[in-house]
C-alpha positions, 0 to 999 in steps of 0.5 A, spaced: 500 500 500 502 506 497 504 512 504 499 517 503 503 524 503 503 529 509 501 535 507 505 537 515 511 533 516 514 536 523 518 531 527 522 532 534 524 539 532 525 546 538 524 552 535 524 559 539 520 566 538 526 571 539 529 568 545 522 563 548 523 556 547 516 555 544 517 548 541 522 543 544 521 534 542 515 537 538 512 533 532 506 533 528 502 530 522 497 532 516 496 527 511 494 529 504 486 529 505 486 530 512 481 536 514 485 539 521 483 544 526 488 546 531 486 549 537 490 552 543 489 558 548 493 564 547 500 562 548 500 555 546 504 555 539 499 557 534 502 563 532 509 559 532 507 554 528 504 558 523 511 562 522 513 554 521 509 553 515 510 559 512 518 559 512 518 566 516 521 561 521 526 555 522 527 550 527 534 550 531 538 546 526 538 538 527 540 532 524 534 528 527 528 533 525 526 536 520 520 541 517 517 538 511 511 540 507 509 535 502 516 531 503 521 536 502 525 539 507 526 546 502 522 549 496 521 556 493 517 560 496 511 562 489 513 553 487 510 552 494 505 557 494 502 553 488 500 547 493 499 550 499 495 557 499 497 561 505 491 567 509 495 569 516 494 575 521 501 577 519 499 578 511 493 581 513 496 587 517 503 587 513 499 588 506 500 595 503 494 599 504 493 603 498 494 597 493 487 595 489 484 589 490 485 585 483 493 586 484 491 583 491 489 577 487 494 577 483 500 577 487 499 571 489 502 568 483 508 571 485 507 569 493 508 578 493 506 584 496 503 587 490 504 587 484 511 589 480 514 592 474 518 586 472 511 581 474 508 578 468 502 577 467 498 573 461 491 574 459 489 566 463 493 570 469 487 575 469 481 571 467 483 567 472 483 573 477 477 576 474 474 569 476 477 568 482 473 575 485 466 571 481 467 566 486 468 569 492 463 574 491 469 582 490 468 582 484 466 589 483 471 591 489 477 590 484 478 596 483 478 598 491 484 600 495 486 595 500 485 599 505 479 601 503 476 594 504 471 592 510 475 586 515 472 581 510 472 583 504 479 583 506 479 576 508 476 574 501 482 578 497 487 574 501 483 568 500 483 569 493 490 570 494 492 563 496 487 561 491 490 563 484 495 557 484 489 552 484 493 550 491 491 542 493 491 544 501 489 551 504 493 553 511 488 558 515 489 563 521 484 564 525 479 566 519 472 570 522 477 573 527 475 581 527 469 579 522 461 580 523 457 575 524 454 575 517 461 575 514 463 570 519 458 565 516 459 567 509 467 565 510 465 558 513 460 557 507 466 558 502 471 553 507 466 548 506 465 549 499 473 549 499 474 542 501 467 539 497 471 541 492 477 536 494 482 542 498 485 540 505 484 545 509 488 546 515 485 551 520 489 554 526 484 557 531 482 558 538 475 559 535 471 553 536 466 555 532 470 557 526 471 549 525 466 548 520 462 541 520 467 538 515 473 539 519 474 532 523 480 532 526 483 536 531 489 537 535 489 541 541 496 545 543 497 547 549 505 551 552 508 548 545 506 541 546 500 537 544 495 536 549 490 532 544 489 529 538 483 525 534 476 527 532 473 532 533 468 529 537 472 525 541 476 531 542 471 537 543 468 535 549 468 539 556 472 535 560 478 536 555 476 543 554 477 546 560 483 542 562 486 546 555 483 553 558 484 552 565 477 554 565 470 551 567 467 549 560 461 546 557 461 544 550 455 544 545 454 540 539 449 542 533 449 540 526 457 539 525 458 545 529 461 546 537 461 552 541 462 552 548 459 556 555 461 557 562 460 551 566 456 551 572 
């Protein structure tokens, strides 16, 4: 029988945010195929592992460990961009203010911020663009600057963004942070349509209400370790939940959907 390939391949690594050890003997897996959410409080690692992935941090040199996305150790940025579509924080907040929404779009060829004289971009390129704002409904906010835009008309550009190469799998960093509830629901109905259409979806979070009912595993994350890892309902119960939190939890359960209360 054929290994199925990992999207994530992280074994036994220790990496540092400045001078914090926030990862030490820390190894995760995510086949290809494998919808994950990772939880965690603030300061569990999240925002680390992101950096991880991104190829904006590394791991203290080991013989023994390794990072690799889709098997390999090492990639060119807009290569790997073209598998793995990125929407962070960072990019969000990083993004030039003053920049129009179709190069946004854009951009994501060339895994840039904005688009440059030296860029080439062909007919397919911009009928690919035009087509990836049909989908997400910002179609006629092309021409509107960055900075301009509502948090979720944001969010759908950076979405489109990752989603120009046609990647296999999708990493998402806390996705309705910051959004309505009506932009809220609406970028989940996109995520599920995203992984209907045979993307993985790997989903950072501490909002279990972002997992959307297609998403089965979840792996929990607390101080840099991994406090639990398997289905989500197995996983996502108030017991474990409130160990994770260190706060009295009740978890509720609707339709594929979870969110949580204060027990008592």
């Amino acid at each position: 029988m054929a290994v199925q390939e990992s999207i994530i391949d992280i074994r036994n690594i220790t990496a540092y945010c400045g001078t914090t050890c926030v990862f030490s003997g820390f190894s995760l897996q995510v086949p290809n195929g494998c919808n994950t959410a990772i939880l965690g409080p603030n300061g569990s690692g999240k925002s680390t592992l992101m950096k991880l992935l991104s190829r904006d941090l590394y791991p203290v040199f080991d013989g023994d460990s390794h990072v690799r996305i889709f098997g390999r150790d090492r990639w060119n940025i807009m290569e790997l961009r073209a598998r793995l579509g990125i929407v962070s924080h960072d990019l969000q907040h990083d993004y030039l203010p003053e920049v129009p929404g179709l190069n946004v779009i854009l951009s994501g060829f060339y895994a840039s911020i904005d688009v440059w004289k030296h860029q080439q971009f062909s007919s397919d390129d911009l009928e690919k663009a035009v087509l990836v704002m049909q989908q997400l409904g910002i179609g006629e906010l092309k021409n509107r600057s960055f900075c301009s835009m509502s948090t979720g008309q944001q969010r759908r550009f950076l979405l489109g963004r990752s989603l120009i190469n046609n990647p296999e799998a999708l990493l998402l960093d806390e996705p309705t942070t910051g959004l309505d509830m009506s932009a809220s629901l609406h970028y989940l109905q996109t995520l599920q349509s995203m992984i209907r259409s045979g993307k993985t979806v790997v989903l950072v979070t501490h909002h279990l209400h972002e997992i959307p009912p297609e998403i089965d595993r979840v792996v929990l994350l607390k101080k840099g370790r991994i406090f639990a890892d398997g289905k989500k309902s197995e996983v996502l119960i108030s017991e474990i939940l409130s160990d994770l939190f260190d706060y009295p939890l009740q978890v509720i359960a609707v339709n594929g959907y979870y969110q949580v209360l204060p027990a008592g």
